[in-house]
DSSP file (Angstrom, degrees, kcal/mol; ACC not computed):
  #  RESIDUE AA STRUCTURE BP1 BP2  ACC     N-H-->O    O-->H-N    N-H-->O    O-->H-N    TCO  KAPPA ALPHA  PHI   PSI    X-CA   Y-CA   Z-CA
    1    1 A X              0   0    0      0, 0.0    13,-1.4     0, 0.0     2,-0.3   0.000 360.0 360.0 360.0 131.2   98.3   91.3  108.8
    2    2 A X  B     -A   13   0A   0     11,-0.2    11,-0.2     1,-0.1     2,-0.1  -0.845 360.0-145.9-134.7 164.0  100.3   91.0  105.8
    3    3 A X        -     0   0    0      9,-1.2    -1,-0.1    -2,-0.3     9,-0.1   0.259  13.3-146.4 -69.7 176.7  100.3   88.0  103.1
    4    4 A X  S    S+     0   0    0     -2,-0.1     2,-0.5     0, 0.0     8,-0.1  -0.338  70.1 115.0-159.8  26.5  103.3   86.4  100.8
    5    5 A X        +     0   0    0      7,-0.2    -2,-0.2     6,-0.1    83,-0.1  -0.863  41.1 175.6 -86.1 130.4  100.7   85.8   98.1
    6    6 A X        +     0   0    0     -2,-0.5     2,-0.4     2,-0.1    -1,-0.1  -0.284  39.3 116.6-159.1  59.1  101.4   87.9   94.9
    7    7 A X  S >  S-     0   0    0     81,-0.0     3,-2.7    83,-0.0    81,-0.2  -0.975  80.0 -67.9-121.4 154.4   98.7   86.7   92.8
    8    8 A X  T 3  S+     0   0    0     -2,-0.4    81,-0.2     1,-0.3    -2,-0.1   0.129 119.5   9.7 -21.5  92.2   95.9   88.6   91.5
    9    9 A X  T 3  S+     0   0    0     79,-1.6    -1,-0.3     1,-0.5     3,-0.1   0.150  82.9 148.0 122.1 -26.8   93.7   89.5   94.0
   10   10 A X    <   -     0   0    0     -3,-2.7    78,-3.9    77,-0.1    -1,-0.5  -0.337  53.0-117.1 -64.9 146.2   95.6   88.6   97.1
   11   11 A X        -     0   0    0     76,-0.3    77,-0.2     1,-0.2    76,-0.1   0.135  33.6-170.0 -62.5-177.8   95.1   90.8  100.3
   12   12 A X  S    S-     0   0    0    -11,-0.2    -9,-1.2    75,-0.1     2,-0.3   0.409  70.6 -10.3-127.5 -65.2   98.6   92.4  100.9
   13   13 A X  B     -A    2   0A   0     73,-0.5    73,-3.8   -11,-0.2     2,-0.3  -0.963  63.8-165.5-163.8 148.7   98.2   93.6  103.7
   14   14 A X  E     -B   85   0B   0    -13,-1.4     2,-0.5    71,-0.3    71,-0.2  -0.993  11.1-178.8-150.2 101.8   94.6   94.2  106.0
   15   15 A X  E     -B   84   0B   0     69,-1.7    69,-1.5    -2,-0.3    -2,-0.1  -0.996  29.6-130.1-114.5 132.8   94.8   96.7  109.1
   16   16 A X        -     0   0    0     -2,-0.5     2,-0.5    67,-0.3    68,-0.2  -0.070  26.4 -93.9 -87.2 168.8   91.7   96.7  110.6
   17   17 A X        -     0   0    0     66,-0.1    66,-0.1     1,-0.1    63,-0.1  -0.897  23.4-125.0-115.1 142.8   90.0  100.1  111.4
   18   18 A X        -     0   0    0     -2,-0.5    63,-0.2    61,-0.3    -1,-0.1   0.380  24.0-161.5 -74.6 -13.8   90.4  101.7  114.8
   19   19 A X        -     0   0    0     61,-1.4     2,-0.4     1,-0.2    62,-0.1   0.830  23.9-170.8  33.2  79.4   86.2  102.0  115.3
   20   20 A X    >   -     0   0    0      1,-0.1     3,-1.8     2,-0.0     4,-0.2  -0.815  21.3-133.5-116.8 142.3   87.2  104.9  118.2
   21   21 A X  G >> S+     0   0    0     -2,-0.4     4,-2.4     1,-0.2     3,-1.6   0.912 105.4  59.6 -49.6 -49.3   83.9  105.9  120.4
   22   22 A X  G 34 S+     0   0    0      1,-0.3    -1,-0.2     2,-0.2     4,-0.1   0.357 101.8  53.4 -96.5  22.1   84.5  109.4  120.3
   23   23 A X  G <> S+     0   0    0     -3,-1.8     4,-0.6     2,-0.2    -1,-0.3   0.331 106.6  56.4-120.4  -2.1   84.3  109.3  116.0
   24   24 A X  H <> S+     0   0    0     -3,-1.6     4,-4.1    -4,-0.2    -2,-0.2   0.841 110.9  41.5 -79.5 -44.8   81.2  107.8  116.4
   25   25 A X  H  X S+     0   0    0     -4,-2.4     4,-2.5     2,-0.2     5,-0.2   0.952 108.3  53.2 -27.5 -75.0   80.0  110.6  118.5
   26   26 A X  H  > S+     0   0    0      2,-0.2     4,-5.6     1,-0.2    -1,-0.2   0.867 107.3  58.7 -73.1 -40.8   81.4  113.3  116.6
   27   27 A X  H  X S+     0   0    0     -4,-0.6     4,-1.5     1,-0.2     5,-0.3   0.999 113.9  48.0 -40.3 -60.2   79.2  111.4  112.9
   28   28 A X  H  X S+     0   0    0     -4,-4.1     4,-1.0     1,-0.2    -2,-0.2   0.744 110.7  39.9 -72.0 -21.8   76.5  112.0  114.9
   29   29 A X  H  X S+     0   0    0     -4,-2.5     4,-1.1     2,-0.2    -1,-0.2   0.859 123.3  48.4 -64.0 -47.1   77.0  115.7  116.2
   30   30 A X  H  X S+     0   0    0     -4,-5.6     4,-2.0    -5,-0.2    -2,-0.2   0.606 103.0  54.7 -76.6  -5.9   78.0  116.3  113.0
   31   31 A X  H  X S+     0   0    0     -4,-1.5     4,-1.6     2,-0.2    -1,-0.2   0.845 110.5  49.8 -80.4 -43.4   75.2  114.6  111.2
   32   32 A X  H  X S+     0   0    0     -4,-1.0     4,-1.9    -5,-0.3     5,-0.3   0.862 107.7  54.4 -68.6 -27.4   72.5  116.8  113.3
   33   33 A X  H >X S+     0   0    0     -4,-1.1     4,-0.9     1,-0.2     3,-0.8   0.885 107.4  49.6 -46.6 -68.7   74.4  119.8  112.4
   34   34 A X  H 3X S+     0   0    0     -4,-2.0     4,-0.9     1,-0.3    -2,-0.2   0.544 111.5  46.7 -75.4  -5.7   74.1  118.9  108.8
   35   35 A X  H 3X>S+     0   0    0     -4,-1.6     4,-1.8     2,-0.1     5,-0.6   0.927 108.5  59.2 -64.0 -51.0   70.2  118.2  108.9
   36   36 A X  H XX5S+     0   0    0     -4,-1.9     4,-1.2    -3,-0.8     3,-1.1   0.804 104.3  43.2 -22.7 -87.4   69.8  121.2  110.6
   37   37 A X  H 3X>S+     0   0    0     -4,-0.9     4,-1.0    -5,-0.3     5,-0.5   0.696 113.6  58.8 -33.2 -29.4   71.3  123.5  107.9
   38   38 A X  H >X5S+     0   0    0     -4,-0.9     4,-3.1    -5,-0.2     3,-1.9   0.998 105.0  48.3 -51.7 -66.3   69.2  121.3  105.3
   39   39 A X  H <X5S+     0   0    0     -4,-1.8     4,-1.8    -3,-1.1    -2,-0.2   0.792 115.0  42.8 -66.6 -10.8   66.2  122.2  106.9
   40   40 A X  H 3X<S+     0   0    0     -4,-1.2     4,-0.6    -5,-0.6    -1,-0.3   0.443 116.7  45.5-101.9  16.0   67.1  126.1  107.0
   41   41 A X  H <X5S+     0   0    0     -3,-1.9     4,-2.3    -4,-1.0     5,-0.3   0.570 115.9  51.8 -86.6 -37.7   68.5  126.3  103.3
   42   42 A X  H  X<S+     0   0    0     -4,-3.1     4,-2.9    -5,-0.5     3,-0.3   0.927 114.2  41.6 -34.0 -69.1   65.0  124.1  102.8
   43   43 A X  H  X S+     0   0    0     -4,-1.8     4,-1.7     1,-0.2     3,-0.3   0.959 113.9  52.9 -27.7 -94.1   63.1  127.0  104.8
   44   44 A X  H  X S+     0   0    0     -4,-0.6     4,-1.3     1,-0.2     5,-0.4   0.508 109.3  47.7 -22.8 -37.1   65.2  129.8  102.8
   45   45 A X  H  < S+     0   0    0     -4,-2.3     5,-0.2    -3,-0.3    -2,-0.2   0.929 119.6  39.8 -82.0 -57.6   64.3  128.3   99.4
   46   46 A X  H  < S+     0   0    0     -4,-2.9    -2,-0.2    -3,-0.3    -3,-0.2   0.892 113.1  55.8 -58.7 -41.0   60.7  128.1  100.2
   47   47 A X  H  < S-     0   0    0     -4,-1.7    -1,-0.2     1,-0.1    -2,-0.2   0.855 115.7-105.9 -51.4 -48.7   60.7  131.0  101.9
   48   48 A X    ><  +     0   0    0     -4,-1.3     3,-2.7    -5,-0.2     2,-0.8   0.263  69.4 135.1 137.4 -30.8   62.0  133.5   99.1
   49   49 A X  T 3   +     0   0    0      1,-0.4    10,-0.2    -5,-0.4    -4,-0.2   0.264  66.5  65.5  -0.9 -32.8   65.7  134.1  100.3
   50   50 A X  T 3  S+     0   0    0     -2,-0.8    -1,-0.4    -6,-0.3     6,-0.1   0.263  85.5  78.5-104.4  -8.1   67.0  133.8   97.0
   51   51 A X  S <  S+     0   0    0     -3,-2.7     2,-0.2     1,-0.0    -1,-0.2   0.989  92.4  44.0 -36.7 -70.2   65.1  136.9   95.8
   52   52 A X  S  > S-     0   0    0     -3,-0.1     4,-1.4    -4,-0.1     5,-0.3  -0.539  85.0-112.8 -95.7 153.3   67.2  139.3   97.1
   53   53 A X  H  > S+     0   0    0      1,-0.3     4,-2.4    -2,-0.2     3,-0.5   0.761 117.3  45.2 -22.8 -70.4   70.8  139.9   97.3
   54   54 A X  H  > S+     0   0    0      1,-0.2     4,-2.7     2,-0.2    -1,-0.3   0.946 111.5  47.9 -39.6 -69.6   71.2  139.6  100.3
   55   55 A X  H  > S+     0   0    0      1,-0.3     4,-2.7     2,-0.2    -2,-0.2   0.673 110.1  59.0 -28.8 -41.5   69.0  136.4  100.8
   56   56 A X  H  < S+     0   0    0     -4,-1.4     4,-0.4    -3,-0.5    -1,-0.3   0.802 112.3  38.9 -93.2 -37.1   71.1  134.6   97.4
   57   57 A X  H >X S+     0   0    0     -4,-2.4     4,-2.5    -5,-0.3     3,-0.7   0.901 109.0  59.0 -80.4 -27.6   74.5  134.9   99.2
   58   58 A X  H 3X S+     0   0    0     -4,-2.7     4,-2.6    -5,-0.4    -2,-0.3   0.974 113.4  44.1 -72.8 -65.3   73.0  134.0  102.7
   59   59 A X  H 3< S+     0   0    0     -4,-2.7    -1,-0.2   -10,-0.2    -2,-0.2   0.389 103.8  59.3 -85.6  23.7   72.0  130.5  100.9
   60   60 A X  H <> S+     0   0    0     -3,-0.7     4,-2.4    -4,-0.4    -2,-0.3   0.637 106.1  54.5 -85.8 -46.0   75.0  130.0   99.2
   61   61 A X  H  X S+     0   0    0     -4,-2.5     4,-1.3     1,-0.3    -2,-0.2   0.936 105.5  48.4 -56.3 -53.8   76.4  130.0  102.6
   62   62 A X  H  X S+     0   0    0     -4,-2.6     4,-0.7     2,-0.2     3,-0.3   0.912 108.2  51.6 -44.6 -51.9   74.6  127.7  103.8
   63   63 A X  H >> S+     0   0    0      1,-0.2     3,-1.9     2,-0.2     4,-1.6   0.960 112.2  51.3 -56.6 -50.0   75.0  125.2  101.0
   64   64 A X  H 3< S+     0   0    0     -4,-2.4     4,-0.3     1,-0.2    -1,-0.2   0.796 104.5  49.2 -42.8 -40.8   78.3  125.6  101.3
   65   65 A X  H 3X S+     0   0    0     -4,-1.3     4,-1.3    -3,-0.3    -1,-0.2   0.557 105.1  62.6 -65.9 -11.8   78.4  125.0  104.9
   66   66 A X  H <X S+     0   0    0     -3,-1.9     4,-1.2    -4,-0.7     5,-0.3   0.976 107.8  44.7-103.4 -77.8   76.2  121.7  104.2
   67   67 A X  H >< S+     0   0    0     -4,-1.6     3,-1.2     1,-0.2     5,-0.1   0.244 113.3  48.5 -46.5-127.0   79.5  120.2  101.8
   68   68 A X  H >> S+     0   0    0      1,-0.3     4,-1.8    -4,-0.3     3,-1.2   0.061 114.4  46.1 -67.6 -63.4   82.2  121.1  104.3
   69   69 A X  H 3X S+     0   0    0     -4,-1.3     4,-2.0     1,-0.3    -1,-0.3   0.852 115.3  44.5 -41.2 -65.8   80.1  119.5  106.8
   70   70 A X  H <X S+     0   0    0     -4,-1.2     4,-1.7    -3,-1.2    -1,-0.3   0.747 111.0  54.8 -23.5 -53.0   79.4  116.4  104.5
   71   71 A X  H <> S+     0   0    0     -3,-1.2     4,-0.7    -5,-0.3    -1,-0.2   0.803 110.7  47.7 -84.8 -33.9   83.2  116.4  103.6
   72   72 A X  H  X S+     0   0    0     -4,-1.8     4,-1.8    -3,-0.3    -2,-0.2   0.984 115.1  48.1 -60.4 -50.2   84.0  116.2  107.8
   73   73 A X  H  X S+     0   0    0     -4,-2.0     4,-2.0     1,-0.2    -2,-0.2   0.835 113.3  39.1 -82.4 -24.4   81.7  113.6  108.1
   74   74 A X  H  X S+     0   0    0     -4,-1.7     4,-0.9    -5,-0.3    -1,-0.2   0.628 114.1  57.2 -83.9  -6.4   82.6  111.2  105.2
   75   75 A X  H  X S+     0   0    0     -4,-0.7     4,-1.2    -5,-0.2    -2,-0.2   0.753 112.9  43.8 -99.9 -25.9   86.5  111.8  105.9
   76   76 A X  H  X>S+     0   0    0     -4,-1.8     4,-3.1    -5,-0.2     5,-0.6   0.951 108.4  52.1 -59.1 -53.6   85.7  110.6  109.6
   77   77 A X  H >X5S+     0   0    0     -4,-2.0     4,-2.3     1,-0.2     3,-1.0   0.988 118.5  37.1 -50.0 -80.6   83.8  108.0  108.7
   78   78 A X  H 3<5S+     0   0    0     -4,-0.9     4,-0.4     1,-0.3    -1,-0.2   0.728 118.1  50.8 -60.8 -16.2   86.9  106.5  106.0
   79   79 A X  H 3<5S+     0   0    0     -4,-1.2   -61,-0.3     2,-0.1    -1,-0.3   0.875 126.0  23.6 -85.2 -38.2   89.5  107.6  108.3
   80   80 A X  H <<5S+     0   0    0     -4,-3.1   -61,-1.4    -3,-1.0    -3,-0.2   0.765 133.7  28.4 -85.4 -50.2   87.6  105.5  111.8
   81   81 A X  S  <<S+     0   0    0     -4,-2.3     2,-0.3    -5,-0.6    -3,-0.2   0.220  96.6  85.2-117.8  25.4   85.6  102.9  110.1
   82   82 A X  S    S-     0   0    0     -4,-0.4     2,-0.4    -5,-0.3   -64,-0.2  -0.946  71.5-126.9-129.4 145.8   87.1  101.9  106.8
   83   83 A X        -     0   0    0     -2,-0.3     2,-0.8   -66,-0.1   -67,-0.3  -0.682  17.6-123.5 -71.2 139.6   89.8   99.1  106.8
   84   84 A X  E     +B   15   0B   0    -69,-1.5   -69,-1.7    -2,-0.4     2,-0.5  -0.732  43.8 166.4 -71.2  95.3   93.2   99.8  105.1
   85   85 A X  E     -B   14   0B   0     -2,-0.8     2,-0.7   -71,-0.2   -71,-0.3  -0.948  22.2-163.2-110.1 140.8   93.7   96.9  102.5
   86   86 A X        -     0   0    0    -73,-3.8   -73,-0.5    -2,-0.5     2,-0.4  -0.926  12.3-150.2-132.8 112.4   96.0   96.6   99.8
   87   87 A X        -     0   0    0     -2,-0.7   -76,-0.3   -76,-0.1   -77,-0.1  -0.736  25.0-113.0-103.6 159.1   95.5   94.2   97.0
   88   88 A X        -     0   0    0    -78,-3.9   -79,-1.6    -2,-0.4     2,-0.4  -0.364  50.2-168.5 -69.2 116.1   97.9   92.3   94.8
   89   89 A X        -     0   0    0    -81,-0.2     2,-1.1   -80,-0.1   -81,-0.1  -0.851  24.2 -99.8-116.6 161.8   97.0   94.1   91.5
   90   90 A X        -     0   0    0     -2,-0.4   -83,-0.0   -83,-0.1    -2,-0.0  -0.560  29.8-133.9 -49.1  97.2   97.9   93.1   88.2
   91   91 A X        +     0   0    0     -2,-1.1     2,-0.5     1,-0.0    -1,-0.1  -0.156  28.5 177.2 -68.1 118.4  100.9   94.9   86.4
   92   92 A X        -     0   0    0      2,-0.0     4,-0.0    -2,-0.0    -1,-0.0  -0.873  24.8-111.3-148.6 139.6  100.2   95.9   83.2
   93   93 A X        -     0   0    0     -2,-0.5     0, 0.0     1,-0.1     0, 0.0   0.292  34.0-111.5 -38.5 179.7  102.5   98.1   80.1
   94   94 A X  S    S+     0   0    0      1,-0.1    -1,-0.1     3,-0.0    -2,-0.0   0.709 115.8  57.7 -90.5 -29.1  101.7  101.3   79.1
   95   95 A X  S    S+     0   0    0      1,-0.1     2,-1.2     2,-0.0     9,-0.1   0.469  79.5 103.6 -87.5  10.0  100.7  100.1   75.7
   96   96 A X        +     0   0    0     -4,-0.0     2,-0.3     3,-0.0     5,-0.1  -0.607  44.3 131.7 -76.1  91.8   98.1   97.6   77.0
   97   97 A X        -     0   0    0     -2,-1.2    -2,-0.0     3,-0.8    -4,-0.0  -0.781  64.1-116.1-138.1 165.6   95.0   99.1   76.4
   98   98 A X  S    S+     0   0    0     -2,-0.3    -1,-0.1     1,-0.1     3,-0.1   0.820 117.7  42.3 -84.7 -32.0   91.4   97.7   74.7
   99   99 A X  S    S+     0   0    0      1,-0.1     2,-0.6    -3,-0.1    -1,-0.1   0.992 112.5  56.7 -82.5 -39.2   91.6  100.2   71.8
  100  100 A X        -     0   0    0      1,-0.1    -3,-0.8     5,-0.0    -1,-0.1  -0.692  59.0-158.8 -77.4 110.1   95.7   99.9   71.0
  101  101 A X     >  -     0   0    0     -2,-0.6     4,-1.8    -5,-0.1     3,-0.3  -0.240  33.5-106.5 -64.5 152.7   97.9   97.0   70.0
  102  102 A X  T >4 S+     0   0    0      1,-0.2     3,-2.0     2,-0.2     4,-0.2   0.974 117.1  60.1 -51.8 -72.7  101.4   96.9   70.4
  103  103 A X  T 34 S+     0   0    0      1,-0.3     3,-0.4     2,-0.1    -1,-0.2   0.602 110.2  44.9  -4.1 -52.5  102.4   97.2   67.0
  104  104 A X  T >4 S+     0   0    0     -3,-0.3     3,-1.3     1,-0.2    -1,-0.3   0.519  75.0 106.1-100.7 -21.5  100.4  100.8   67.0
  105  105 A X  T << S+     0   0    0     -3,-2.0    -1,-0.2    -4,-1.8    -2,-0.1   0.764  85.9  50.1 -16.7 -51.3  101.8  102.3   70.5
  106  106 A X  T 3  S-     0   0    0     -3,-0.4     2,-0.2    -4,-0.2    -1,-0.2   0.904 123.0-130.8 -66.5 -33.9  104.2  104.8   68.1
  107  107 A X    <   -     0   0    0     -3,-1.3     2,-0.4    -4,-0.1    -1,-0.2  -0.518  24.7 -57.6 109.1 169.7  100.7  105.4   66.5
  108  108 A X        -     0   0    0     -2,-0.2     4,-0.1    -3,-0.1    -4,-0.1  -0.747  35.7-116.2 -73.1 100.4   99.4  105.4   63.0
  109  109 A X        -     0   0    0     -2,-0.4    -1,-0.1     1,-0.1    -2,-0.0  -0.280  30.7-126.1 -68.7 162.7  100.0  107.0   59.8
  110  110 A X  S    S+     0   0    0      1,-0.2    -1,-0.1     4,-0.0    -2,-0.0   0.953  93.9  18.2 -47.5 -71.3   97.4  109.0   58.6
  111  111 A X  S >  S+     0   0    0      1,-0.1     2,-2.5     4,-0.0     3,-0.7   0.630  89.8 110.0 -90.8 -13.0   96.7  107.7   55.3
  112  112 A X  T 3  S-     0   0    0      1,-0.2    -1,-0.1    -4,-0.1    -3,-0.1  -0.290 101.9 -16.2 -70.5  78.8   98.3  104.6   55.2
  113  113 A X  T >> S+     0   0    0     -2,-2.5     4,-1.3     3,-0.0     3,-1.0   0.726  81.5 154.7 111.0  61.8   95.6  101.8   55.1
  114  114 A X  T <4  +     0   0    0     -3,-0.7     4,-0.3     1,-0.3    -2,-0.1   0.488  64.1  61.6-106.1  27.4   93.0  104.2   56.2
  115  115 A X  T 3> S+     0   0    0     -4,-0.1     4,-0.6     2,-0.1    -1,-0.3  -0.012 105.5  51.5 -87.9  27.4   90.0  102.0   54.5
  116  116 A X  H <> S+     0   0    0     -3,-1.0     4,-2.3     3,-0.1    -2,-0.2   0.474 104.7  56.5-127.3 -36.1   91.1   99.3   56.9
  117  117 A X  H  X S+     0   0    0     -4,-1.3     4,-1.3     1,-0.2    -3,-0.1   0.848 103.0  49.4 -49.4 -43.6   90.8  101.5   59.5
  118  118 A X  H  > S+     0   0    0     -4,-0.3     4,-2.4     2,-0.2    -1,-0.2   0.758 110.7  48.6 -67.1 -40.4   87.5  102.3   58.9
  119  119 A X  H  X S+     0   0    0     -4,-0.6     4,-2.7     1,-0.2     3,-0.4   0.987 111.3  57.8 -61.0 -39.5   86.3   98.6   58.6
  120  120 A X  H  < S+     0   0    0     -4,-2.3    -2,-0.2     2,-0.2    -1,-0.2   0.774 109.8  38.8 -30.9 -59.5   88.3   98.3   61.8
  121  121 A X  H  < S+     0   0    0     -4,-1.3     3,-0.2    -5,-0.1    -1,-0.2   0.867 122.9  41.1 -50.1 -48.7   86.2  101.1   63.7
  122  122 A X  H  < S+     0   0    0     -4,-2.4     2,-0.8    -3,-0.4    -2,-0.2   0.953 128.8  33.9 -79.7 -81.0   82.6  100.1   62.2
  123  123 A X  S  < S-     0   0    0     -4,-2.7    -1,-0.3     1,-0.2     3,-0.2  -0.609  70.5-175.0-120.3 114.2   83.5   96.7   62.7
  124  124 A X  S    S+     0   0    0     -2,-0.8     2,-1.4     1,-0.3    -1,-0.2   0.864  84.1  53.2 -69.1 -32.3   85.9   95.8   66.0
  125  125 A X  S    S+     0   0    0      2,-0.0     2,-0.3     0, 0.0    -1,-0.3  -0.573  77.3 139.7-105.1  60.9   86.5   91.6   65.2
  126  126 A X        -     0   0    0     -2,-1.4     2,-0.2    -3,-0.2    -6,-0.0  -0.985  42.1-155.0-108.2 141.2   87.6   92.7   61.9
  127  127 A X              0   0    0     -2,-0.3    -2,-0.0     1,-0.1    -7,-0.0  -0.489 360.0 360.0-111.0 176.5   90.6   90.4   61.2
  128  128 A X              0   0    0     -2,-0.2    -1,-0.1     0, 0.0    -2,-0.0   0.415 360.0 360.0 -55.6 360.0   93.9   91.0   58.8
């Protein structure tokens, strides 16, 4: 579904998200995975695992395995259940900024007006 509005804020264009059975499934296989592995890096930490050598790489693995799991399940999730929209944004220069004026885009000299500068910094609504 697309628009011909192209003022601030208008949708562009709105594709709805494919909400497929078998990515709802797959959150949820993959959600039990990732409790397991919480509770046995959980275990492992209480337990003492991280003493030894061994133990400290053995729950680095795990933690690790707990993000890449976490990263499957939130890239399913935005890929099945998030809509595509694109909105009409507002165009704005490169020298449009809150701290820079036009005028000052090339930049400043150094020493030139630099007590004005200063009121400028301490005090923002200071005027010319």
């Amino acid at each position: 579904m697309s628009s011909s509005g192209s003022t601030y804020g208008d949708i562009h264009r709105y594709e709805p998200a494919r909400e497929s059975t078998a990515a709802a499934i797959a959150i949820v296989l993959l959600t039990i995975i990732e409790v397991v592995f919480v509770f046995l890096f959980t275990y492992g930490l209480l337990s003492g695992w991280g003493l030894s050598e061994t133990g400290n790489m053995y729950l680095g693995a795990v933690l690790a395995v707990i993000f890449i799991d976490l990263a499957f399940i939130l890239a399913l999730y935005r890929k099945e259940f998030l809509p595509d929209v694109i909105i009409v944004k507002k165009r704005r220069r490169k020298y449009e900024d809150l701290y820079i004026r036009e005028e000052d885009v090339d930049g400043t000299p150094f020493a030139d007006g630099a007590w004005d500068q200063v009121k400028r910094a301490i005090y923002p609504y200071y005027k010319r």
